[in-house]
N, C-alpha and C positions, 0 to 999 in steps of 0.2 A: 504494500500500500504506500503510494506519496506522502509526501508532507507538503503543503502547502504554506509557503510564510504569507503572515501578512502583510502589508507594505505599508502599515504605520509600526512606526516603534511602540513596545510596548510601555503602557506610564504607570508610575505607582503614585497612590492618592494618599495623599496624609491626610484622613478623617479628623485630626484635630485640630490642624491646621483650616482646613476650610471652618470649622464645629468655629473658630476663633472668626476669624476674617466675616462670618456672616454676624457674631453677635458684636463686633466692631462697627459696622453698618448699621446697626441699631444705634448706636451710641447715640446719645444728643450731645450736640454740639454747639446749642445754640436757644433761647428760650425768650418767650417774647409774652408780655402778662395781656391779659384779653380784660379791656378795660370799658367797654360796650354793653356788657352785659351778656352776651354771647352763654348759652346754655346745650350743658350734654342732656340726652334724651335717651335713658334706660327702659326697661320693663322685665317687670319678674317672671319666672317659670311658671308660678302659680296661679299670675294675672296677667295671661301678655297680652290682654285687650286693652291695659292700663299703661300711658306712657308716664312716666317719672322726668321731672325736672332738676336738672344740679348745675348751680353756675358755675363758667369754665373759669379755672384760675388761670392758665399761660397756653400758649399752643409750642410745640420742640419742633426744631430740623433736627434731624437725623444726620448721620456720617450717609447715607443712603441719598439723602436730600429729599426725604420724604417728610411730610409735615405734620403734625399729629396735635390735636384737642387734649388735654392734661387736666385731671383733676386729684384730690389728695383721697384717695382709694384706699380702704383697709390700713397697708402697713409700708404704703410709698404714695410716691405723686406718679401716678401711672397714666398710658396713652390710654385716651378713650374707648379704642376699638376694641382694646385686649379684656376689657369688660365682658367676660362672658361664663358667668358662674351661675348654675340652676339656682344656689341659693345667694346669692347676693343681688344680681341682675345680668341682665346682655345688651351690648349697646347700642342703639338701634338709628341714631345720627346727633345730628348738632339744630338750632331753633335760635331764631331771635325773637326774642321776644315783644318786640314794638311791632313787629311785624307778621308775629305768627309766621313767618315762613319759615317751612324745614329743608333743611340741605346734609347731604351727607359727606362731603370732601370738605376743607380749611378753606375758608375764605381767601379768595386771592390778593384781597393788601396785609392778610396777613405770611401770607407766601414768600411776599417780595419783601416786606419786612424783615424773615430771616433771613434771605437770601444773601439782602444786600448788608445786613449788619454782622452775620458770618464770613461774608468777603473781605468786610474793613476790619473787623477785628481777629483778623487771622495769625491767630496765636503757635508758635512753635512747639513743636509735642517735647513732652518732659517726661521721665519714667518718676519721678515726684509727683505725690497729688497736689495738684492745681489750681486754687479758686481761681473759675471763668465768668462765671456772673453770681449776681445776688439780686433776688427779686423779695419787694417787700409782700406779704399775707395781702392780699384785701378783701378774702370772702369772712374775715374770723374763725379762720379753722381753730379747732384745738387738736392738742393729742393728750392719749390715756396712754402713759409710761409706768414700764416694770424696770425697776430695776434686779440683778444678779441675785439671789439667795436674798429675794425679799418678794411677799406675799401682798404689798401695799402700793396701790396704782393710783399714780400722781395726775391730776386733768390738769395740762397747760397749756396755756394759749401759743398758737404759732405767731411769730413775728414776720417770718420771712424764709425764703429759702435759696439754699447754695447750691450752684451747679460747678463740678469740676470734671475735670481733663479729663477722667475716665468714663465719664459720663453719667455716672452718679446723682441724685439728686440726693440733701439733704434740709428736714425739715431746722429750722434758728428757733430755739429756743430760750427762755429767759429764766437764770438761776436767781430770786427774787433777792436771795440775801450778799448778791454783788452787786445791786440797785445803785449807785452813787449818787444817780442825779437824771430827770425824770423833763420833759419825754424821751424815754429808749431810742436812740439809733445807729444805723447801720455801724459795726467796728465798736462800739461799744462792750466792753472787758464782762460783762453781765451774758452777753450771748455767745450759746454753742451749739453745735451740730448734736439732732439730736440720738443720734446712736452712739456718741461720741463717749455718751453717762450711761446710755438706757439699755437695758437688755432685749425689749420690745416695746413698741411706739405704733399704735391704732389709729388714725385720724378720721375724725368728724366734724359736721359742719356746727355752725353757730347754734343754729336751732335744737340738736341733739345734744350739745354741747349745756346748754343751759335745763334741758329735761334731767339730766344727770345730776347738775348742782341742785338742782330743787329737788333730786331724789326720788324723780316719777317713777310708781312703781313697775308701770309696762315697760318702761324706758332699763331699768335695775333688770329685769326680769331677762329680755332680749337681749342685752348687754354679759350678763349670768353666763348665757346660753352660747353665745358669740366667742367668749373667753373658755368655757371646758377645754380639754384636751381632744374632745371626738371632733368639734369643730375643723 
């Protein structure tokens, strides 16, 4: 019997090398805060006859140059679309709300927005982590922190958030008894990144956020339920 060669060379694939290079592509590179009011547009497993409203805090470019709706989700600031959990919600587009129209791609000035402030602020890659930008909170998010070998969950209000070189977002938090001198801003010795102290960091909006300090018991209840280990 013959042997037939092929007439391409044979290639060998490094599956972790690509596994890399794609989650690089993800990276945000770039973060621009939605200041219009501009709202993500969820519905549950349960009730997907029901749309849900949640305003957008920032839209990201990607290292991909793809552009993405951001909201502070569970236990990050995550792209909108990646929203798709039977029990939390699935993301179903974006709304304005003065206009009631829905659309499901990023608005295109907010496109060219990151387009052109990622081209002028073209920063040199560093194997150090990198603060690239800091955007201030404006929906009033909080977060509910654990700390390490402690059973005691702290609700703090976000202030702001950092994005660095690796593409990372973290939420700025405020250590109350580094307070000097009042109102808090950005660079202020009082704020840190907040996995920086926490062991885990929940974020929620303003609204749920005060059902908690008042100790509503559905609010306690669902929260309870949210936190077990089977979750």
């Amino acid at each position: 019997m013959g042997i037939v060669s092929s007439p391409r060379t044979a290639q060998v694939i490094d599956l972790d090398t690509m596994r890399q290079r794609r989650q690089a592509q993800r990276r945000i590179v770039r973060l621009a805060p939605e200041l219009d009011g501009l709202e993500m547009l969820y519905h549950l497993a349960s009730d997907p006859d029901t749309l849900y409203a949640m305003p957008l805090l920032a839209w990201g470019l990607r290292e991909s140059g793809e552009v993405v709706g951001m909201v502070p989700w569970m236990e990050s600031l995550t792209a909108c679309h990646e929203l798709d959990s039977p029990d939390h919600g699935h993301f179903f587009g974006y709304r304005d709300p003065e206009t009631d129209d829905i659309f499901h791609t990023p608005p295109e000035h907010k496109v060219y927005e990151l387009e052109h402030a990622a081209a002028y602020f073209d920063y040199e890659e560093t194997q150090a982590p990198t603060l690239i930008q800091q955007l201030p909170d404006t929906q009033g998010t909080h977060a509910l922190c654990l700390d390490s070998g402690s059973h005691l969950w702290q609700l703090k209000q976000v202030f702001g958030w950092r994005l660095y070189n690796d593409g990372s977002v973290e939420a700025l938090l405020i250590d109350e008894t580094r307070v000097d001198q009042t109102p808090i801003v950005a660079g202020d010795a009082c704020l840190y990144p907040g996995h920086s102290r926490h062991k885990t960091v929940y974020f929620f909006q303003r609204h749920i956020a005060s059902q908690i300090k008042r100790e509503d018991p559905a609010t306690l209840e669902a929260l309870a339920m949210m936190m077990t280990p089977s979750s």
